[in-house]
N, C-alpha and C positions, 0 to 999 in steps of 0.2 A: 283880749283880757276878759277875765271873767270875774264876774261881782254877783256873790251871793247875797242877800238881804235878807233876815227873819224868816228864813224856812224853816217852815213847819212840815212834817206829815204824820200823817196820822192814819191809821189801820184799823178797821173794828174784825175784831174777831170775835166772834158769838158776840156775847151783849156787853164786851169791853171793846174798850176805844185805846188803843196802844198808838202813843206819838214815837216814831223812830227816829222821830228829827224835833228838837226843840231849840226855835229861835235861830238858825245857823246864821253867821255871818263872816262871810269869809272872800278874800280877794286872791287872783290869782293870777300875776300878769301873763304875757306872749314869753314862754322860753322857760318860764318854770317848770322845775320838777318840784313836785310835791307826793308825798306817799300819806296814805291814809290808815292806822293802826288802831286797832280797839276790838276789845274782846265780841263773841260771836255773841249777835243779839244787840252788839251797841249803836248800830245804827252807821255803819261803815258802807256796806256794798245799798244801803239806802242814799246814801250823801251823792257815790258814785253815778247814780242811775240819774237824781237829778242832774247834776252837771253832765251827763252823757245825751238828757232827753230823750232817756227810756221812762220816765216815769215826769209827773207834774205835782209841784208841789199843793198841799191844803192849803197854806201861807205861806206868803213870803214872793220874792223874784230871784229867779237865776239868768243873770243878763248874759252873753257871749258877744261883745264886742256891739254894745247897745241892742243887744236883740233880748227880751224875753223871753227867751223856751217855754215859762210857765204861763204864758198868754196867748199866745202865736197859734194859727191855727196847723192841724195834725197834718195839712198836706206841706206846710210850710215849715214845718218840723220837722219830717222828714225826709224833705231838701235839704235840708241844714242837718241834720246827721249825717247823710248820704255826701254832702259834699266836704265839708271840715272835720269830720268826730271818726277815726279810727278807734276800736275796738277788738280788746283781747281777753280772752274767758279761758279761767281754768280747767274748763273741759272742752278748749280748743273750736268746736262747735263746729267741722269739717263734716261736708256731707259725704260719706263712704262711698256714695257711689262714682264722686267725680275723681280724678286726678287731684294731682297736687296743682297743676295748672289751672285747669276747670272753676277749683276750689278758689284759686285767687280768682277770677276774670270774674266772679259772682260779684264782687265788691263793685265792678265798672258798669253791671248791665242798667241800674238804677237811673247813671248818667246818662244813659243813651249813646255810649263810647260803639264805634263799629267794631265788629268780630277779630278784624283783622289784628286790629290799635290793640284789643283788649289782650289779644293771645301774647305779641309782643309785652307790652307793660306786664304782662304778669310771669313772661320768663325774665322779664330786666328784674321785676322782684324777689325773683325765686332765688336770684342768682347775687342778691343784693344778699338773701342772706346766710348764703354758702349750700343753696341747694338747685343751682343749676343743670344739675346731672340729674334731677331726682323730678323734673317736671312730669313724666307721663305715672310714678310712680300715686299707687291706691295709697290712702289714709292706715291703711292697715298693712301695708307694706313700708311702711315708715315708724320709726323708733318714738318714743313721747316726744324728745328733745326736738324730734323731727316736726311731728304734727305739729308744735308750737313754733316754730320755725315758720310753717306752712301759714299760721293765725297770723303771725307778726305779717309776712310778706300782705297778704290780702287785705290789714288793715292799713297798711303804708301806699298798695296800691294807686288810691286814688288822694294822696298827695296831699292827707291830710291837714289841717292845721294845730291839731289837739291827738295824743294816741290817751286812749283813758285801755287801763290793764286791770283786770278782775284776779288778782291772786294767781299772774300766770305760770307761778312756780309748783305751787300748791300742789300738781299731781306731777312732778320731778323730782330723785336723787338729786342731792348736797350736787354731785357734782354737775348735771347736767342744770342744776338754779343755778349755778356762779357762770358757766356759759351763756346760759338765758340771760342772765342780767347784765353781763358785756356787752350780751348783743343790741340790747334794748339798752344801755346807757351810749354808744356808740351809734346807734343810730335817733338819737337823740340829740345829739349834739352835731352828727351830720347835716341834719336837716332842721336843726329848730324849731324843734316840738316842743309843744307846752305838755308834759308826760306828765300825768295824776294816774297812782297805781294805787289798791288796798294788797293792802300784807297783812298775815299772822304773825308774821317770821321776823323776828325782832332785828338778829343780823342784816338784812333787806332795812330794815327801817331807819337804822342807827346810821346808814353810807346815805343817807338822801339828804341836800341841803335843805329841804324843809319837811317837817311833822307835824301833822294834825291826827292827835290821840282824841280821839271819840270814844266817850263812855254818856250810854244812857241820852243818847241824840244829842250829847251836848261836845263842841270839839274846844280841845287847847292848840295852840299853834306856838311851835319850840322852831327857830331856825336857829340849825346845826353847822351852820358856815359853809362859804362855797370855795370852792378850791381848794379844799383841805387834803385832797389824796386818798380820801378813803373810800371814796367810789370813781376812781379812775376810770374812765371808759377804754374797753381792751380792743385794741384796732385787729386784735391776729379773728374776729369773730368770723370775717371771710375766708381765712381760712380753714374753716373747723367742719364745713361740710360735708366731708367725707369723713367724718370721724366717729360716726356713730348713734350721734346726741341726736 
C-alpha cells in the first residue's frame, strides 16, 4: 500500500521557487488502478516520479508498504525500485543497440539474476506479451506498438509489485492506444498490480476506477466504480503479436 502524506515539492528556477506539488495526500492500496490526469505543468508526471522513487519529495512522506522512499537511503532506494517498482515511459526508453531480448534481461542484471535465468525470463516476457517471435529483433526493426510492447515486458520482467506508466500511449495511433491499454489492463489483473498511469487522454481516464485530476500540485480523487464494463480487460492481447502493433 501506498500512503502519501503533505508532499510537497518545490523547484527554483532562476530566482523563483515553483511548488509542483502542494500538500499531497493520497492512499493507494495493493491491486489498485489509479490514472493521474491534469493539464501540462500541473504537477502530474511530478506526483508519478515521487511514488515511483525517481525523485524525493521537499515535504511531506511517501511510504510503500511502511517504507519511506523520502528518507531511506539512495542505495536502499534503489533496491526497492529495482525489486517492486516496474516502469513505462512514453518514449519507450529501449536501448537501440540491444535486441528486443537484451532490452528486457536489462531489467534483471540489478538483481544479480545469472545469464542464463535472465535470457529465459525475458523470452517468457516477451512472449507474455505476444512478441515471442520477435526476441532477437533491433528497436528499430519493431513498429511503436511493438517497442511499447518490448517496455511493458522489461518492466514486468522482474515481477514487480507496482507497474507505474508515464503516458504510455502518448506516442501511439487511436488504434495501437486501445491495444496498449488491453494489454496493460489484462496484465493487470493477471498478476495484481497496483497500476498508477498519468494520461492527457481523457478517453484513457474516464475507463479507470479511480482519478485523481491534479491542477496546480493540488489533486481531487473521483472514484468512478469498479466493475462497471468500461474498461474491460481484452484477453485476445496474446494474440495480437503478429499483428503489427
Amino acid at each position: 500500500m501506498y500512503k502519501l502524506t503533505g508532499v510537497t515539492k518545490r523547484y527554483s528556477r532562476g530566482k523563483e521557487t515553483v511548488e509542483a506539488l502542494r500538500g499531497v495526500d493520497l492512499t493507494i492500496e495493493d491491486g489498485d488502478q489509479l490514472v493521474i490526469q491534469g493539464p501540462t505543468g500541473g504537477g502530474k508526471s511530478t506526483l508519478l516520479q515521487m511514488i515511483g522513487g525517481l525523485d524525493r519529495p521537499s515535504e511531506g512522506s511517501v511510504e510503500l508498504d511502511g517504507v519511506n522512499l523520502a528518507t531511506i537511503s539512495e542505495a536502499k532506494l534503489t533496491r526497492l525500485r529495482a525489486e517492486k517498482i516496474g516502469i513505462i515511459f512514453q518514449s519507450f526508453n529501449l536501448i537501440p543497440t540491444l535486441t528486443a531480448q537484451e532490452n528486457v534481461e536489462t531489467a534483471l542484471v540489478p538483481l544479480g539474476v545469472k545469464p542464463a535465468e535472465r535470457r529465459e525470463r525475458a523470452a517468457e516476457a516477451l512472449s507474455s506479451v505476444g512478441l515471442g517471435d520477435r526476441l532477437k529483433h533491433a528497436p528499430s526493426e519493431l513498429s511503436g506498438g511493438q517497442q511499447q510492447r518490448v517496455a511493458i515486458a522489461r518492466a514486468l520482467v522482474k515481477k514487480p509489485k507496482v507497474l507505474l506508466a508515464d503516458e504510455p500511449t502518448g506516442n501511439l495511433d487511436e488504434g495501437t492506444r486501445d491495444d496498449i491499454m488491453g494489454l496493460l489492463e489484462g496484465l493487470w489483473h493477471e498478476y495484481g498490480l497496483t497500476f498508477i498511469m498519468v494520461t492527457h487522454d481523457s478517453s484513457i481516464a474516464r475507463r479507470a476506477p479511480r482519478l485523481a485530476t491534479i491542477k496546480a500540485g493540488q489533486i481531487t480523487l473521483t472514484e468512478q466504480g469498479r466493475g462497471n464494463g468500461r474498461f474491460t480487460p481484452q484477453q485476445q492481447y496474446a494474440e495480437q503479436g503478429n499483428q503489427g502493433y
